[in-house]
C-alpha positions in Angstrom: -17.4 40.1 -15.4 -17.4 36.8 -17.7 -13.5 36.1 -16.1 -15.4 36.9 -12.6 -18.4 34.5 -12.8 -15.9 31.7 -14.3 -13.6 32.0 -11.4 -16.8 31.9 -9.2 -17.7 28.5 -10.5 -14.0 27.7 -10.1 -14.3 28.5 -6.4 -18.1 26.3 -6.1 -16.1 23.7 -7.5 -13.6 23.6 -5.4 -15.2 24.0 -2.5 -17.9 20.9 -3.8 -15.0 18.8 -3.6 -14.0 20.4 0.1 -17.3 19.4 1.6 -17.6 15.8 -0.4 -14.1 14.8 0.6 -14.7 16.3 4.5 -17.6 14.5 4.4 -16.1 10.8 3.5 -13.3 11.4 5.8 -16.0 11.9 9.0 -18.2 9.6 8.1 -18.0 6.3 7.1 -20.9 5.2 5.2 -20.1 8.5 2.8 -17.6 7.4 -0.1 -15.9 9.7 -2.1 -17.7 10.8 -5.0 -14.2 11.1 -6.4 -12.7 7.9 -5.9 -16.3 6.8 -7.2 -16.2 8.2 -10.7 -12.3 7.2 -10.7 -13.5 3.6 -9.7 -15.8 3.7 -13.0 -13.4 5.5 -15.5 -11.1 2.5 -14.3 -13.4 -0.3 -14.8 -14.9 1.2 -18.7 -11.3 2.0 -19.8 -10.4 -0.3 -22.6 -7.3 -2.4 -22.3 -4.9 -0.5 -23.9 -5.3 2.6 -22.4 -4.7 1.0 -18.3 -1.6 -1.2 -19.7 -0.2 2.6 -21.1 -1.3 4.1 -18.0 0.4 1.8 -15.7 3.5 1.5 -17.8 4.1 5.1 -18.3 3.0 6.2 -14.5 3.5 2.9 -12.9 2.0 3.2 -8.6 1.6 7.1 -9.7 -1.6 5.8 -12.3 -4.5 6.0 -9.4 -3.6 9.4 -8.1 -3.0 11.0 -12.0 -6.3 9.8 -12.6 -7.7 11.4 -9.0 -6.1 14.8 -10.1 -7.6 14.5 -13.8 -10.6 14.7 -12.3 -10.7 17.3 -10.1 -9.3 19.3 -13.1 -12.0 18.5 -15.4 -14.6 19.2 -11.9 -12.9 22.2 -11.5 -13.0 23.5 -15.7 -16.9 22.5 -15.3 -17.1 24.5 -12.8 -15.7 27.2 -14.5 -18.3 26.5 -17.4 -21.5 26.6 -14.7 -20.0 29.6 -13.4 -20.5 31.8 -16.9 -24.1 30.5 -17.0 -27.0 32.9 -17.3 -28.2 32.2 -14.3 -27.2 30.8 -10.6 -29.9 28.4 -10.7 -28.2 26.8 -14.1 -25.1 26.6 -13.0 -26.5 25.2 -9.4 -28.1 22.4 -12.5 -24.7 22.0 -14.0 -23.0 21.0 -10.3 -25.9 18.8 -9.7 -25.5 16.6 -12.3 -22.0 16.2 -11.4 -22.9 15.4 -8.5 -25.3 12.8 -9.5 -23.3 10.8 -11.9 -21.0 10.5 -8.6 -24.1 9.1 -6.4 -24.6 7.0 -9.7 -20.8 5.3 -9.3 -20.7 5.1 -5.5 -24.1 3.1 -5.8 -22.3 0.7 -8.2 -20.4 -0.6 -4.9 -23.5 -0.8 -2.7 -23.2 2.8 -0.9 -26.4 4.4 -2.5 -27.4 5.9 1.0 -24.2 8.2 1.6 -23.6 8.6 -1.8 -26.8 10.3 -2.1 -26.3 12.2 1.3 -23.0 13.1 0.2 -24.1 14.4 -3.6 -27.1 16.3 -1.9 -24.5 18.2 0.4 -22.2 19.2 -2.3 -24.8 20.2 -4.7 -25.7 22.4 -1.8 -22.1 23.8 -0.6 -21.9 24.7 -4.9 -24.9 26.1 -5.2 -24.6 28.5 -2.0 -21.4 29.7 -2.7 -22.3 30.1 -6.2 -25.1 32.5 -5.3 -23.0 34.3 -2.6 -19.8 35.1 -4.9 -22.4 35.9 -7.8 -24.0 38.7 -5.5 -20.7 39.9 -4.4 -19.3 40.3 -7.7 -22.4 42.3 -8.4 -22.0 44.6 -5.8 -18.8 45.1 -6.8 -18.9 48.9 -7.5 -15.0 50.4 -7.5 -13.6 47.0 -7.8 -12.9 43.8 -7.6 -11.6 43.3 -4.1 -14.3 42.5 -2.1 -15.2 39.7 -4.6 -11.4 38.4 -4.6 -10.9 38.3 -1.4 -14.0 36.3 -0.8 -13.4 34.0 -3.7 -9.9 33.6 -2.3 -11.4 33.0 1.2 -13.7 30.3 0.1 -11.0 28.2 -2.1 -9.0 28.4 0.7 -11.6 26.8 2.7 -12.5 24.1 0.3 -8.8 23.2 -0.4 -8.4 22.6 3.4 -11.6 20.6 3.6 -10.2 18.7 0.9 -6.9 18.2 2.4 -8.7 17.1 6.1 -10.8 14.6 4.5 -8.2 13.1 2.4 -5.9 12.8 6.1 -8.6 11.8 7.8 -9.6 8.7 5.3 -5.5 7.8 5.4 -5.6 7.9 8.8 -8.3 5.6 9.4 -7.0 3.2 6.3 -3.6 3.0 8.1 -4.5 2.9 12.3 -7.5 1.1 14.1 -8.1 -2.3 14.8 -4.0 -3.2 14.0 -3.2 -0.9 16.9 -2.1 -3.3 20.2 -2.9 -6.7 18.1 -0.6 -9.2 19.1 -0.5 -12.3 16.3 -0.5 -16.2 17.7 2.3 -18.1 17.9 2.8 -20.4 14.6 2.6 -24.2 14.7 5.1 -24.0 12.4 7.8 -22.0 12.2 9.9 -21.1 9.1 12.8 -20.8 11.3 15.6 -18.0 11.4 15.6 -15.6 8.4 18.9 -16.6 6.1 20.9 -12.7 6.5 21.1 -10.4 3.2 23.9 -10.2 0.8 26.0 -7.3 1.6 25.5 -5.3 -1.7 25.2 -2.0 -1.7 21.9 -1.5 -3.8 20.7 -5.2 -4.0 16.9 -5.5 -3.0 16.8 -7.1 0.6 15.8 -10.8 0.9 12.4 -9.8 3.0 11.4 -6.3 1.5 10.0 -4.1 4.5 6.2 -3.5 4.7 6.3 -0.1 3.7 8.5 -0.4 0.9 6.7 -3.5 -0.3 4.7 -3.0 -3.6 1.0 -2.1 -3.9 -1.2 -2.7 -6.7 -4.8 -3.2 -6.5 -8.1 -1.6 -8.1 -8.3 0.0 -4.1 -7.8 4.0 -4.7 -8.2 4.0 -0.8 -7.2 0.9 1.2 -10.5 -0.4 2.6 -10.9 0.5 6.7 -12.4 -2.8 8.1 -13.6 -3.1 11.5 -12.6 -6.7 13.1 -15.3 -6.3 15.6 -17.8 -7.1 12.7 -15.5 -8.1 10.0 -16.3 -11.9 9.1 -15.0 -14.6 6.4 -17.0 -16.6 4.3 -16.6 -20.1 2.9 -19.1 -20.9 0.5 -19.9 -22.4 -2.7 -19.6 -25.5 -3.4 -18.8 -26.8 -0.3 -20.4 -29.4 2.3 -20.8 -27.1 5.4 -20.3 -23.3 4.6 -18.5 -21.2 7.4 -18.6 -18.0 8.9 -15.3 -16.9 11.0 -14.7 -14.0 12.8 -11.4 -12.8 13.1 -11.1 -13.8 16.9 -11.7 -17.6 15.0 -9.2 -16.7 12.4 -6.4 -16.4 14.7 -7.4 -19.5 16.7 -6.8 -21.5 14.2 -3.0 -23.2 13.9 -0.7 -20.8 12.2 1.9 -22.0 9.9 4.8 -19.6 8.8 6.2 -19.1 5.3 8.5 -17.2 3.0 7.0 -16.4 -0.4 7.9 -14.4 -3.1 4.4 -12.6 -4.8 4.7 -10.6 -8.0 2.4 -8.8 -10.4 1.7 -9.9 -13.8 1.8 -6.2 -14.6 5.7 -6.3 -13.8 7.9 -5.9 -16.9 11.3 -7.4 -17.4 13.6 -5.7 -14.4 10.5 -4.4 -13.1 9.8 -3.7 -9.4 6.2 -4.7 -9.0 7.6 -8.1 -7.0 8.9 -8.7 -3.2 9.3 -11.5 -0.9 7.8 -11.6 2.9 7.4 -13.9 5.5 3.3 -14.5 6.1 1.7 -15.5 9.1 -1.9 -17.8 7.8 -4.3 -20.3 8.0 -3.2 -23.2 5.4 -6.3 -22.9 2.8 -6.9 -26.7 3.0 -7.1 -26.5 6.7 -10.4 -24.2 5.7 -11.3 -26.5 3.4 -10.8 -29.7 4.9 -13.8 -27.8 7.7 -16.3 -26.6 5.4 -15.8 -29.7 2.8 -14.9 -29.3 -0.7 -17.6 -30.9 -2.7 -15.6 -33.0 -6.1 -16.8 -30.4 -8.7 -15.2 -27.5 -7.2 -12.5 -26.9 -9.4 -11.9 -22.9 -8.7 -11.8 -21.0 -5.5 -12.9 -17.5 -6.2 -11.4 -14.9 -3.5 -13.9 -11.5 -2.9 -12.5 -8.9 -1.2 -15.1 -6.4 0.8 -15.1 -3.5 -2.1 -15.8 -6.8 -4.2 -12.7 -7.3 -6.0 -12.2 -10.9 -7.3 -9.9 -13.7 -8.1 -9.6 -16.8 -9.1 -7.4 -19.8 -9.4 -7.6 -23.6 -9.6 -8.9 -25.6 -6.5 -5.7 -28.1 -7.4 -3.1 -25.3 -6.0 -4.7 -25.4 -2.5 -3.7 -29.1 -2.3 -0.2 -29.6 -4.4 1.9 -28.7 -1.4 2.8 -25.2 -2.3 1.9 -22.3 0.1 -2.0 -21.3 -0.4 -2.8 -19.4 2.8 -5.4 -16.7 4.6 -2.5 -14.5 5.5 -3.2 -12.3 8.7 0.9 -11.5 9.2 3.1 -9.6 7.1 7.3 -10.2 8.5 6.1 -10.3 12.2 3.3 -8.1 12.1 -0.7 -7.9 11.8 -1.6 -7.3 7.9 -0.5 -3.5 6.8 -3.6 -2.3 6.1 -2.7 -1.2 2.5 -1.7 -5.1 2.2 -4.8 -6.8 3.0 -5.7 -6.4 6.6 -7.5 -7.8 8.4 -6.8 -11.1 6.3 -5.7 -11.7 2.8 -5.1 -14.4 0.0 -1.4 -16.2 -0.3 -0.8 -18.2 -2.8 2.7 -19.1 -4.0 3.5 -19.6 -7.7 0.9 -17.7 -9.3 0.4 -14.1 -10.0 -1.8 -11.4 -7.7 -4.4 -10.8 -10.2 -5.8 -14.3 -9.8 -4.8 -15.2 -6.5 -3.8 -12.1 -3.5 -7.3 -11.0 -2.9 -7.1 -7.9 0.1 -9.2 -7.3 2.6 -10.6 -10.8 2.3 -14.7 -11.2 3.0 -15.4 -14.3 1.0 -14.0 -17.5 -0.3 -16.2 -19.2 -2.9 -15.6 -22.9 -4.3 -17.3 -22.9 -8.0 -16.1 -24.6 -11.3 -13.7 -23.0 -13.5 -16.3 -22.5 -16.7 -18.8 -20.7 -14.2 -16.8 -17.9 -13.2 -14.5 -15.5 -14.4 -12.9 -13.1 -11.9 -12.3 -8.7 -12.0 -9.2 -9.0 -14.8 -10.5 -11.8 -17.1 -12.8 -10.1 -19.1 -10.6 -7.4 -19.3 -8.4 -9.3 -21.2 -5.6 -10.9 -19.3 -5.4 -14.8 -18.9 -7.4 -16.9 -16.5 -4.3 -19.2 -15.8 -1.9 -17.3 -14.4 1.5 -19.3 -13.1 4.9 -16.8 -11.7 7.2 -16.7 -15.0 11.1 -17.5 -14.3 12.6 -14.3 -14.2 16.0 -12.4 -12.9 16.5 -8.3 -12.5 19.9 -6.6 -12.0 19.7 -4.1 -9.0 23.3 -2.8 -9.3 25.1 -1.7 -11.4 21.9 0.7 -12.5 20.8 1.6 -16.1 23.8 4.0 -17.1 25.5 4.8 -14.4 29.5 5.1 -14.2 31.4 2.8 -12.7 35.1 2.9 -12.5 37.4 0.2 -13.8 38.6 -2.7 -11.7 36.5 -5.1 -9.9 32.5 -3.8 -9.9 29.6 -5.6 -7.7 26.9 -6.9 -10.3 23.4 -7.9 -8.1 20.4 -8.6 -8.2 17.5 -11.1 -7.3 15.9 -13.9 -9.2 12.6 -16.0 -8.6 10.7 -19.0 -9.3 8.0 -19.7 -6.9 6.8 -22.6 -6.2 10.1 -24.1 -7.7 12.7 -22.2 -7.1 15.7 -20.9 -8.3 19.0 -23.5 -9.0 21.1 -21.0 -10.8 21.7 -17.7 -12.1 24.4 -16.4 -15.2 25.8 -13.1 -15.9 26.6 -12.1 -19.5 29.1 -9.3 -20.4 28.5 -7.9 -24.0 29.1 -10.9 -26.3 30.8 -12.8 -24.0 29.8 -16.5 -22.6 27.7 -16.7 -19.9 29.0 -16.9 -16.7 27.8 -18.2 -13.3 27.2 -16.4 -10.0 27.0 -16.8 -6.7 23.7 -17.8 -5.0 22.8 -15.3 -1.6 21.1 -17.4 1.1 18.1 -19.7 0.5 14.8 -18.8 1.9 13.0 -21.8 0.5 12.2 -22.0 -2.9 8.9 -20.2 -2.8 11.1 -17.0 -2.2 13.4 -15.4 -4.3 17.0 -15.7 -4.3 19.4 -12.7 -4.3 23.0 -13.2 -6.1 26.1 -11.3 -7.6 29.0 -11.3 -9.3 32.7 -9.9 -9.3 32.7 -8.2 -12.8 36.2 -6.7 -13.8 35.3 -3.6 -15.8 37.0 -2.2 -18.2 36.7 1.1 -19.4 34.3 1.7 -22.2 30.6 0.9 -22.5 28.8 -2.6 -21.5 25.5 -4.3 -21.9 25.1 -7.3 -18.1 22.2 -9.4 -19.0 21.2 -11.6 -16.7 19.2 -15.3 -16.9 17.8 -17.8 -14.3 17.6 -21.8 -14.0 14.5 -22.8 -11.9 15.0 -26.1 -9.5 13.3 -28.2 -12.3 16.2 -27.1 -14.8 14.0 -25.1 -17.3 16.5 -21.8 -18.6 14.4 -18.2 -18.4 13.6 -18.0 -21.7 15.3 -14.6 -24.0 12.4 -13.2 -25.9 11.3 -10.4 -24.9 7.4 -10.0 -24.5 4.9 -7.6 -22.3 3.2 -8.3 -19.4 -0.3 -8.7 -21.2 -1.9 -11.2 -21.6 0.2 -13.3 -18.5 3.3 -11.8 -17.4 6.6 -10.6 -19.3 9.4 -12.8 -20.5 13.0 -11.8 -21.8 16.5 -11.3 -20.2 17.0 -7.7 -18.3 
């Protein structure tokens, strides 16, 4: 009996999470009560623990933690399952549900988060009660009760599973569907062609293999009919664009290179795109930048922030309100309907997604979402280089072997790029196409191998003539150094 009213809380459980994740998939003022608690584990986990978490699971971080929790939802519900009584195991799910209401309300959603705890509280209790009567009416076995309990999980699992396709579905289709983007004023003119390397990253990575890191466990869905951007602050006329305004605003066309500061050495948390935006100090030069305002603070509409210096907008590098991603409306995983671009600096303190405000403050009277949590306010792209082929390890045959890779240097750009063979002198190779010199550069070498085993290291020279430095050190507190 004890094994049965476990696995009866088991099923509750399960069928809790059904129902909450159903509901946030149908409606959209319900969040998920799981994303929600996720969303607070993220933002009380000390330091340490997210830099091991996203170097030992990298992009796979967000959805170990998802699954962590439905495990430990799922043991509770084992735990209210053995209690006494329905009614204190009914207790036991509704406090679950409550510190769930409690995180969702954190990002402003205290209606539907409430709604949404109410209703799985409910679906627990009942099914609870109803597998608890079954299992004692069970007189010659345990069939009945199985078969029920199996019929039930079954049911919550596929609730779960709709929800879940249901939320992806609306985070990836709507509004983009039939946009067409405006014409830029400024082109950035035919895109230089790829090295032919087998295994070398592409100069323009393709939006869906383009990397994604953000504090998002779901991209936001935002509607454009109601969708607006802010400029406010310390400015002389604040603004409020729609996105109809957005796009009527000249469009200027660039290639830039954006990494993550979480990126190690030979790391791929960088890629390079061609954006479609509004110049930054076009929006400025509108609203009126008052001569205090020495950061612009980016908010994103689940309130992520950034932050970076006012100078960047106006030293001639690329600062942007990107709405095009290579020749497209904004992947919606990637910002859309609009999103921060700002060459040269990593995306914790400058690529806010899903844009809803830009704010003009001082640098003392802010600190944006990854300051506090102990990575550096100033934030500027470190020179680095990555071999893409040959791979850690692998085999090659003697004779003349392809070594490739890419390099970077927003805003400066890359000048040059050596190869080193063991302890041999470095050696120069060739330079793929230029993109500008806010994009990477690919390159490669003709390496003749001989047989044995080798250590390539690779180095960059930036446009300004400053070496990638050797030592090797990790990502916190601003981005990784060292030869790969």
């Amino acid at each position: 009996m004890k094994v049965r009213n476990a696995l009866a809380g088991v099923v509750a459980a399960v069928v809790a999470l059904g129902v909450g994740e159903l509901l946030a998939g149908i409606f959209d003022g319900v969040p998920s009560l799981v994303e929600a608690i996720a969303g607070g584990v993220v933002d009380l986990a000390p330091p340490f623990l997210k830099d091991f978490a996203v170097s030992t699971l990298g992009t796979a971080d967000k959805p170990a933690l998802i699954v962590g929790i439905v495990v430990v939802v799922v043991g509770a519900g084992a735990l209210f399952g053995s209690a006494s009584t329905v009614s204190a195991g009914s207790v036991g799910f509704a406090i679950l549900a409550t510190i769930g209401a409690l995180a969702a309300s954190r990002d402003g959603q205290r209606v539907g988060a409430w709604i949404g705890a109410g209703v799985m509280t409910l679906a627990a209790a009942g099914t609870l009660a109803l597998l608890k009567r079954k299992e004692a009416e069970a007189v010659e076995g345990r069939r009945d009760f199985l078969r029920l309990a199996g019929a039930f999980a079954a049911a919550g699992g596929l609730a779960a599973f709709a929800g879940r396709s249901m939320m992806q579905a609306v985070a990836t289709a709507g509004a983009r569907l039939g946009l067409v983007l405006p014409e830029p004023v400024e082109a950035a003119g035919p895109q230089p062609a790829s090295l032919d390397v087998d295994g070398v990253t592409s100069l323009y990575v393709p939006n869906e293999s383009f990397y994604r890191i953000d504090t998002a466990f779901t991209p936001p869905s935002v509607n454009v009919d109601t969708w607006t951007l802010r400029v406010a602050g310390l400015v002389d006329k604040p603004l409020e664009l729609t996105y109809e305004d957005l796009l009527a605003m000249p469009m200027v066309e660039r290639d830039v290179t954006l990494a993550c500061v979480s990126n190690d050495v030979g790391g791929r948390y960088v890629g390079n795109a061609r954006w479609l935006g509004v110049p930054l100090s076009d929006l400025f030069e509108r609203a009126g930048v008052q001569g205090g305002a020495t950061q612009v603070v980016g908010r994103s509409v689940d309130d992520f922030t950034v932050g970076f210096p006012t100078e960047a907008v106006f030293d001639g590098r690329t600062a942007m309100v990107a709405v095009g991603m290579n020749g497209e409306p904004l992947p919606t995983a990637h910002g859309f309907p609009a999103r921060l671009v700002v060459a040269g600096l990593y995306g914790y303190v400058s690529a806010t997604k899903w844009l809803a405000e830009i704010e003009l403050t001082t640098w003392e009277a802010f600190d944006a979402y990854w300051i506090p949590r102990g990575w550096a306010k100033e934030a500027p792209i470190k020179l680095q280089s990555r071999i893409d082929v040959p791979r850690k390890n692998q085999e090659v045959g003697a004779g003349t072997v392809p070594i490739a890779g890419v390099a970077w240097a927003p805003p400066i750009g890359v000048a040059a790029v050596e190869i080193k063979i063991d302890d041999a002198p470095w050696v120069e190779a060739e330079l793929g196409p230029s993109a500008g010199s806010e994009a990477w550069r690919q390159w490669r070498y003709a390496w003749e191998a001989t047989p044995g085993s080798h250590v390539i290291s690779v180095r960059a020279t930036d446009g300004d003539g400053n070496v990638q430095p050797p030592d090797r050190r990790p990502p916190r507190p601003d981005g990784a150094t060292g030869y790969h």
